[in-house]
Structure formats: C-alpha cells, structure tokens
N, C-alpha and C positions, 0 to 999 in steps of 0.2 A: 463488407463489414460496415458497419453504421458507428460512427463516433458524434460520441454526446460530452461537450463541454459540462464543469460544475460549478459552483456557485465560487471555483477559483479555476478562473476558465483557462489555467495550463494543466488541471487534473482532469485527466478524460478519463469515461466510459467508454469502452470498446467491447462490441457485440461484433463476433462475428456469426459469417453465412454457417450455420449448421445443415448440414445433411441429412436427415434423419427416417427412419424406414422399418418395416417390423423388426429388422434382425438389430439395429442400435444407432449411431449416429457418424459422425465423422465431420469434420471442422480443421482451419488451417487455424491452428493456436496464432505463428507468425510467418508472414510472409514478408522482407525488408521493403518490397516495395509499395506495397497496397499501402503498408502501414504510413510511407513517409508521401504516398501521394494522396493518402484521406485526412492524415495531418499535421503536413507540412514539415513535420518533425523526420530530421536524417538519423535516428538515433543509432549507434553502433555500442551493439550488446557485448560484452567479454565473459560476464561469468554467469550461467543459470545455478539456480538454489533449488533446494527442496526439503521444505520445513513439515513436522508433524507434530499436533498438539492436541490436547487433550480438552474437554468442554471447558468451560470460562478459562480459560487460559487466554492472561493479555501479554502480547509481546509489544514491545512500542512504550514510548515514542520515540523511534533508531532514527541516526543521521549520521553522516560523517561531514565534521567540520573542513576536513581537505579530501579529497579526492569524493566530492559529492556523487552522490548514485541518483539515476534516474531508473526507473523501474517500472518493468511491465508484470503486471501481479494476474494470477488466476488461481481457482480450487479447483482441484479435481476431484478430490474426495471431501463430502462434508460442507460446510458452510461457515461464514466468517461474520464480522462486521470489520470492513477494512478503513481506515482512516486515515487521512493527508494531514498536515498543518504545515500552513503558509507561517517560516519563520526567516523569511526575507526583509529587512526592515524596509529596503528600499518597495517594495510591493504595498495596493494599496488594499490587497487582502493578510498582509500582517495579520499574526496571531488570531485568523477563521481558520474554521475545519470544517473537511465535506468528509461525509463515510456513507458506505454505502453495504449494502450484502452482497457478498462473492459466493457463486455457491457451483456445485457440480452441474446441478440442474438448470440453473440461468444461465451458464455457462460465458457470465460477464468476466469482461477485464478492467482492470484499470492500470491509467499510465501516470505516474505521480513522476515530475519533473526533480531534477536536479534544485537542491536548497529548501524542499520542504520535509518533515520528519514525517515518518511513517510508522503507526501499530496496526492490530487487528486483535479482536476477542474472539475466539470460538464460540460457535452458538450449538451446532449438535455433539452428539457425542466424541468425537475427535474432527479434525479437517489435515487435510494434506494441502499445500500450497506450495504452488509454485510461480519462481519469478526470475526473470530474468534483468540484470543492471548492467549500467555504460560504464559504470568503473569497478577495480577489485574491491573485494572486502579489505579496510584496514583498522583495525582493530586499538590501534593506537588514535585516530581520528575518529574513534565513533565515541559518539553523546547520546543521552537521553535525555529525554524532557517528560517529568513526570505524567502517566497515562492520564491520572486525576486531579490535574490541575486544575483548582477553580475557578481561574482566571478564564481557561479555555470552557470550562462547562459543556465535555464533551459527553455527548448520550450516551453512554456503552447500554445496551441492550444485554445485561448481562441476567442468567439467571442463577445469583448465588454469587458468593466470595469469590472474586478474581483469582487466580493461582499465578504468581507474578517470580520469574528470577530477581535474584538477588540486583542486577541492575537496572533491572525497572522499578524496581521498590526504592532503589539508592535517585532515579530521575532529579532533576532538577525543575523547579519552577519553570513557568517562559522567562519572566522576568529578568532571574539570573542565569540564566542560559548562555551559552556561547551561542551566535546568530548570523547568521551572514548579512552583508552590508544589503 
C-alpha cells in the first residue's frame, strides 16, 4: 500500500496493492497490520458503514463532539469528492480543508483522523461508500458545520443545486461551531 500525507498531514491517502487481470481485480481494502506499520497509526475499527447517495448529493460537515470518529473511507460504486476539516484549535491547520476524489476506479482511500469533520458531494450518477470508524455512531454528539461556509471556501465540484438533508442545511458556521481544544 502507498500512503500519501495532505496538505493536513494527519489526513492520509491510502492506495492500495491492486491485483488486476482480464477477468477483474482484487485488492486488501484493510489489513490491521500493514495499515498501522505504513502509518504508524494503531487504529482499532468498531463499526463499518455503508452509505448510498444520489448525484450532487452533500453529506457533511459530520463530527461527533464526544466520542470522535476516525475514519477509513473508500467508493465502491461511483465516485465522490470527499473532504476533511481541520477543526482542532490547538492544530496549526485549524479551519484548512483537503478533499480529494474517491472513486471505484482509483480505488483511493482516505484516513481522516479523530477531531476533524467530514462531508463528500457525489459526482456520478449515484456512489456507494464505504467506511469504517474507531468509535460508535452517537447521535446525540454529532455536529455539523455548514458544507458552504465561507469562511472555509470549500471547492465542491458540484454539477447543479446540492440535494442537502435537513441537517446539513441546519450546519453551523466554523466560527460558532462546537470545536475541540
């Protein structure tokens, strides 16, 4: 597997070794130990997800203020624009964003660490995603931070009106956001 640091160098790109051959492909999505000896991270997963949306469909900016998630994210169907933000104050990428495209075909992952929020836009027709985190979903601790905050002036590559649930629409600024120290 090849792991590439981002411009918030606790957000990694992770590529792994694919297989691939006329009849199709094959690749170890995770493996606990490659993963915590390429980057140094012990991470111990508890719950896998599996989300499916629809084209310009934004989910994000999700966080849980207590029991933070660290998250290993991939597509298997379709394609994304997936996005971190650094809302650590102590950090001295504070309020940056790195995003990248996840897609079936690239067959990239990304590791988004504990204390920073996460969204992604659909870019094809639908995408399936999946992701595995170190903590449970808690539903009483999760936050949003508005996807279109333009303090963040995050790019969405979107083509057309976002399709946005009611709590991402409801998001908060950064500014007045809950935030970890």
């Amino acid at each position: 597997m090849k792991i590439t640091p981002t411009a918030i160098p606790d957000v990694l790109i992770v590529e792994p070794k694919v297989f691939a051959d006329e009849q199709g492909f094959s690749f170890e999505s995770f493996n606990e130990g490659a993963f915590a000896k390429e980057t140094g991270i012990a991470a111990e997963f508890v719950q896998d997800n599996h989300s499916r949306s629809v084209k310009n469909t934004v989910r994000g900016l999700h966080y849980q203020i207590q029991q933070p998630q660290g998250k290993l994210l991939h597509v298997v169907v379709g394609e994304v624009f997936d996005v971190a933000v650094d809302i650590r104050r102590s950090s001295i990428t504070f309020g940056k964003w790195v995003g990248m495209r996840l897609s079936a075909e690239n067959k990239k992952m990304m590791w988004i660490p504990p204390g920073l929020a996460h969204g992604f836009a659909v870019l094809s027709d639908y995408a399936d995603f999946l992701y595995k985190t170190t903590d449970y979903w808690a539903p009483e601790h999760e936050r949003t931070i508005l996807w279109n905050d333009p303090d963040l002036a995050i790019e969405w590559p979107l083509a057309g009106e976002p399709i946005l649930a009611a709590k991402d629409r409801a998001g908060k600024r950064l500014y007045e956001a809950e935030v970890f120290g």
